[in-house]
N, C-alpha and C positions, 0 to 999 in steps of 0.2 A: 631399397637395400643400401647400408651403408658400402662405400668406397673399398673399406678395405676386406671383405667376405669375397674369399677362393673359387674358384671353380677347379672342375680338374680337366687338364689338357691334354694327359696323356698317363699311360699308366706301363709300370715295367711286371713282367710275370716270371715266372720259375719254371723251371721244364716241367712240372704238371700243369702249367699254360692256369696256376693261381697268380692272383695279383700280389702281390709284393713291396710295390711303391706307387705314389700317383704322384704327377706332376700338375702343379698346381700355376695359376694365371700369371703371378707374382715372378715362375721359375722355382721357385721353391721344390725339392723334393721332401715328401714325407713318408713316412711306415705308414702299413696299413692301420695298425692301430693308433697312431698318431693321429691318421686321419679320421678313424673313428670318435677321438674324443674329439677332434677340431670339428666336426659333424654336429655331436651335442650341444658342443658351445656355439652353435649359430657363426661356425667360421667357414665353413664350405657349405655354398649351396647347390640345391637342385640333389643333393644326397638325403638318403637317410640310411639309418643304422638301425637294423631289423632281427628277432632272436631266431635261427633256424631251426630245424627239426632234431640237428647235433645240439644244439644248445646253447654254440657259440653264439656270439655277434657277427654279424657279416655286414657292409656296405650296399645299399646297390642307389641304384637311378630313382629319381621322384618319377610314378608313371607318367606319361604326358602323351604316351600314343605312339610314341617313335622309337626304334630302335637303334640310330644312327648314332644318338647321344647316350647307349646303356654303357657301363664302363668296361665292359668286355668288350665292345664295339671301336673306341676310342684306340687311334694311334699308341703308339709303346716306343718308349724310349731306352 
C-alpha cells in the first residue's frame, strides 16, 4: 500500500451516537461523506462503502474477525 492511504483513528458521533466525522492517520478530519468518496478512491483503508436496506451509503470496517477495529468501536474525539 502506498505511504500516503488513511486509516481512521478516531471517529466523532452526534447525540443519536451516528458518526459524523472520522479522524484520520495524517490528523486530518473528514465528513462522513468525504470519507465515503476517499473510500472509493483507494484513500482510506481497511473501509468499505456499502448500500443499506435505507438505500443510502453507509461506511463500515473490512470484516477481518475483530470487533476492536469496527468504527463504532474506535475512540471519538
Amino acid at each position: 500500500m502506498s505511504d500516503n492511504i488513511e486509516q481512521v483513528v478516531a471517529v466523532r458521533k452526534n447525540g443519536d451516537g451516528d458518526i459524523v466525522d472520522l479522524k484520520l492517520t495524517s490528523g486530518r478530519v473528514v465528513d462522513y461523506k468525504t470519507a465515503q468518496a476517499m473510500v472509493k478512491n483507494n484513500e482510506i483503508e481497511h473501509l468499505n462503502v456499502f448500500r443499506g436496506r435505507d438505500g443510502d451509503e453507509h461506511l463500515r470496517s473490512d470484516p477481518d474477525g475483530r470487533t476492536d477495529n469496527n468504527l463504532d468501536n474506535l475512540p471519538t474525539f
